[in-house]
N, C-alpha and C positions, 0 to 999 in steps of 0.2 A: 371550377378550379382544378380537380382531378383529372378532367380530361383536354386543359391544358397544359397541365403536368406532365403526361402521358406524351402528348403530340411534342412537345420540345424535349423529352426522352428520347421519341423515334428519331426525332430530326438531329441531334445530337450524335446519335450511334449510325445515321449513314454515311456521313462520311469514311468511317470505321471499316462498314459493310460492302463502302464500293472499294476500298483500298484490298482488305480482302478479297474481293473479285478481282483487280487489277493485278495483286500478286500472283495470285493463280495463274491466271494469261502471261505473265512474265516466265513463270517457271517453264511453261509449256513452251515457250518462245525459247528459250534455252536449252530446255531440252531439245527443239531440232536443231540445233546447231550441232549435236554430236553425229545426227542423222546425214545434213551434211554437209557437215566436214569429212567423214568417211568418203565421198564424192569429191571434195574438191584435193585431199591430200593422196590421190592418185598421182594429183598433176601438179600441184605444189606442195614445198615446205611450209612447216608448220611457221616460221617467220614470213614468209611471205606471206601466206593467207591471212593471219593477223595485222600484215601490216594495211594490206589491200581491204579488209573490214570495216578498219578501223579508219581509212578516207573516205568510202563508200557513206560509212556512217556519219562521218563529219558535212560531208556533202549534200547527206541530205538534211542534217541539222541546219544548218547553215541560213535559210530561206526563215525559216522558225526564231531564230536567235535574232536576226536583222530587225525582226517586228516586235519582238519582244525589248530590244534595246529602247525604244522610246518609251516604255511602262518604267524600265530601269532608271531614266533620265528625270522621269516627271517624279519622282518618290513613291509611286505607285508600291514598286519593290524595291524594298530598301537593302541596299548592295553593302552597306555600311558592315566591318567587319568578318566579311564574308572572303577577302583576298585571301589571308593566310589558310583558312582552312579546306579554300579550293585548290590551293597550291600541295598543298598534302594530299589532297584527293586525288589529282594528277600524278604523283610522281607516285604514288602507294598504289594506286589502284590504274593509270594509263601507260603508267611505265615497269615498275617494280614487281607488281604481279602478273601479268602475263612473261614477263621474261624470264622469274624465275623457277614459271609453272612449267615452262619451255623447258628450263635447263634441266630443271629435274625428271621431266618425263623421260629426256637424253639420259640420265644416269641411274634411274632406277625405273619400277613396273611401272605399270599406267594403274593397276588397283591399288599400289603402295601411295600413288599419287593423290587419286581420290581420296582413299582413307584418312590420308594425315589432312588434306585441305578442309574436309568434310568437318573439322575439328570448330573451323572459323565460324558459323552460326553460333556456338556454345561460348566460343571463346568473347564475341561480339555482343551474347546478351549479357552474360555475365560483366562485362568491362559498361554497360549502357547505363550505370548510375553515375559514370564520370562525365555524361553530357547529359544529365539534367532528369533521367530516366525510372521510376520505381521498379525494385525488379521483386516480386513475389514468387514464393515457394511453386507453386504449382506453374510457372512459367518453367523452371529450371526443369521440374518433372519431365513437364513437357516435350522438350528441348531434348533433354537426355531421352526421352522415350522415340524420338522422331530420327534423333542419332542412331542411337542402336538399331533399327528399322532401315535405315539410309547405308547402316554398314554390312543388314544382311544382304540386302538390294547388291550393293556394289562387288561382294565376295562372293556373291551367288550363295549363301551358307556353308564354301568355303572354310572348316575348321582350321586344316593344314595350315592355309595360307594366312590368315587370321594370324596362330601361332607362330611364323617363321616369320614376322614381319618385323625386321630388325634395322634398327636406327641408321643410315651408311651418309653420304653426303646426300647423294642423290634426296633422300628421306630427309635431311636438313634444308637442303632449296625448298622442297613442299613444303614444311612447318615455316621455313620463311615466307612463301606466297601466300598461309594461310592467317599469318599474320598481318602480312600487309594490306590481305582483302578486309581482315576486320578491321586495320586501320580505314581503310578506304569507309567502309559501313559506318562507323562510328563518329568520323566525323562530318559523315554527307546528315548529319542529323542536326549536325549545326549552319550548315549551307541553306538547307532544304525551303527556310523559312525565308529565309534574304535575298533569293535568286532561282528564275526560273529553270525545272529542268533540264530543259531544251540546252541553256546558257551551264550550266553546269558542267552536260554530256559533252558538247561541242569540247569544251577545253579537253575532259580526259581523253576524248578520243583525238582529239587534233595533237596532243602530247603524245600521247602512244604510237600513232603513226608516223610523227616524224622520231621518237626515242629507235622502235624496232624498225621504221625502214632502214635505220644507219646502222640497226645492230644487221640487217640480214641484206645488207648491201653485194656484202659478196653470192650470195645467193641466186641476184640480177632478180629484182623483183619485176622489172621492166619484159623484160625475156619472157621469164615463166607466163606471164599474161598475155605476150603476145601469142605463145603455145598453146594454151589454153583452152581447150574444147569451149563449146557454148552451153554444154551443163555444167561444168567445173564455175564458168563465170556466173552464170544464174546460179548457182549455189552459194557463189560467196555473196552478191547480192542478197539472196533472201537472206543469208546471214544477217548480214549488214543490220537490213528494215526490221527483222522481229528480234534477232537475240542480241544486238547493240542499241535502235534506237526506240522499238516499241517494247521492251524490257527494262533499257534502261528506263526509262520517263515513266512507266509503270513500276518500276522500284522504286527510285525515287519519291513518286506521290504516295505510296506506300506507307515510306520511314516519314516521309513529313504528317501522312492522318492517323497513323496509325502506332507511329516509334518504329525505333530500328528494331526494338528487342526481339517484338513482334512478327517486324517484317525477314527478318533472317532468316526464320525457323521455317518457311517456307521455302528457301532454298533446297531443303532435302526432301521436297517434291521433285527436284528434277530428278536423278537416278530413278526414281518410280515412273514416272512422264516417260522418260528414254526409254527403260524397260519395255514400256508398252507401246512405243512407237516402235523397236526393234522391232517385234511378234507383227505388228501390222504391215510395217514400209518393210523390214529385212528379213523375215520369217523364221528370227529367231524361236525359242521358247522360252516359257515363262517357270523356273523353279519353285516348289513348295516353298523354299527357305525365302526367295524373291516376295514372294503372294503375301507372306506372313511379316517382309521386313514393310510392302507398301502397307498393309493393313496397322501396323505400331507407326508408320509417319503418319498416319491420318489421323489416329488417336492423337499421337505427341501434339499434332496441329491444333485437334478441336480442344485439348486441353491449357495450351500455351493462348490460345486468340479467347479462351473465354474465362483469363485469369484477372478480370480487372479491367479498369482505366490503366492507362499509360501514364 
């Protein structure tokens, strides 16, 4: 009996286990997107790249979602309930944050940017009791501890900057997109169940690329591609495959085995991931304050993923 007990214990928690391996590989998959994007905004605007991603990504969903639509038909997965809160998912998270992650980088720094968005995991577990979520003390620890870590990362240990970092518009677009990503998070928790990833992704990304092709019309997304080097186009591509759709669907499965709460707090692995893909692919280096913010995101990790059931 004990070591039946035991065996539907383990089997119980890997689901859990592979979700957390899945986040991981997500993060990393995002973090090279900063990698390159540096490559490809030689040759484009930041609305183009995005828009051209984000059909890339839909394109290659597309084959995935076609086969899954007869699982959807037959009650397999049950779609019931699930319109309005993909229709949120879309307009918060394939329309409303990238564009106004866009404006703000246009009107203030690119670390005033990260910092304020960086807010949206904390803000995402903290709000994850209103879709159905238990949130325990040592999550929040966590959380806050993986933060702090994520903002040494990003300011390099930066004091000055840290301190002069003052509210302007630019700094309220950020706090809006970091909003609208924990909208996005929060309610992909009530989707997650009723509908496949694949079917999820396809919408946000098929929304976003037609929302910012129209914002970055005058841009000539068409032009810019044709000008294009073949490393600029291979980078938006690999964009596209890991940091849209094998990210996406690996977040996704994430918030569905494991909770959003959970799966957020792994986001402030990426600025660590990036960190250390700079030193390898761009030969930056790596600061004391940087070693010491990744070394508190791992902590904040192992103590937020070993706080409980979800």
């Amino acid at each position: 009996m004990a070591v039946t007990a035991a065996t539907a214990a383990v089997a119980d928690r890997a689901p859990v286990a592979r979700a957390y391996l899945g986040l991981t590989v997500a993060t990393a998959c995002w973090a090279s997107a900063f990698i390159l994007g540096k490559v490809v905004l030689r040759e484009m605007t930041p609305l183009v790249l995005a828009t051209w991603r984000y059909v890339v990504a839909s394109l290659v969903l597309l084959p995935f979602v076609l086969r899954s639509r007869a699982a959807v038909r037959s009650g397999a997965v049950p779609a019931t309930g699930a319109v309005l809160p993909l229709a949120v998912m879309v307009v918060s998270g394939g329309v409303l944050y990238p564009w106004l992650f866009l404006a703000a980088l246009a009107r203030t720094s690119a670390a005033n940017t990260s910092l304020l968005i960086a807010l949206n995991p904390i803000v995402t577990l903290l709000l994850s009791p209103l879709v159905g979520e238990r949130l325990v003390r040592t999550q929040v620890l966590g959380a806050s501890l993986a933060f702090a870590g994520a903002v040494l990362v990003i300011s390099r240990g930066n004091v000055v900057e840290l301190l002069a970092l003052r509210i302007d518009t630019g700094d309220l677009l950020a706090l809006a997109a970091a909003a609208c990503w924990a909208t996005f998070n929060l309610t992909s928790r009530l989707v997650v169940d009723r509908l496949p990833a694949s079917s999820v992704n396809l919408a946000v990304y098929a929304g976003g690329a037609v929302a910012l092709g129209l914002l970055g019309l005058a841009d000539g997304p068409v032009v810019q591609l044709e000008h294009a080097t073949a490393s600029a186009v291979g980078a938006v591509v690999a964009m596209a495959v890991l940091s849209s759709v094998v990210a996406g669907q690996l977040f996704l499965t994430g918030v569905r085995d494991a909770g959003v709460g959970r799966a957020v707090v792994f986001i402030y692995l990426v600025p660590v991931l990036t960190a250390i893909m700079s030193v390898a692919v761009l030969g930056e280096q790596l600061s004391g304050a940087q070693l010491a913010g990744g070394a508190a995101v791992l902590a904040g990790l192992l103590l937020t993923t070993r706080s409980g059931s979800r």
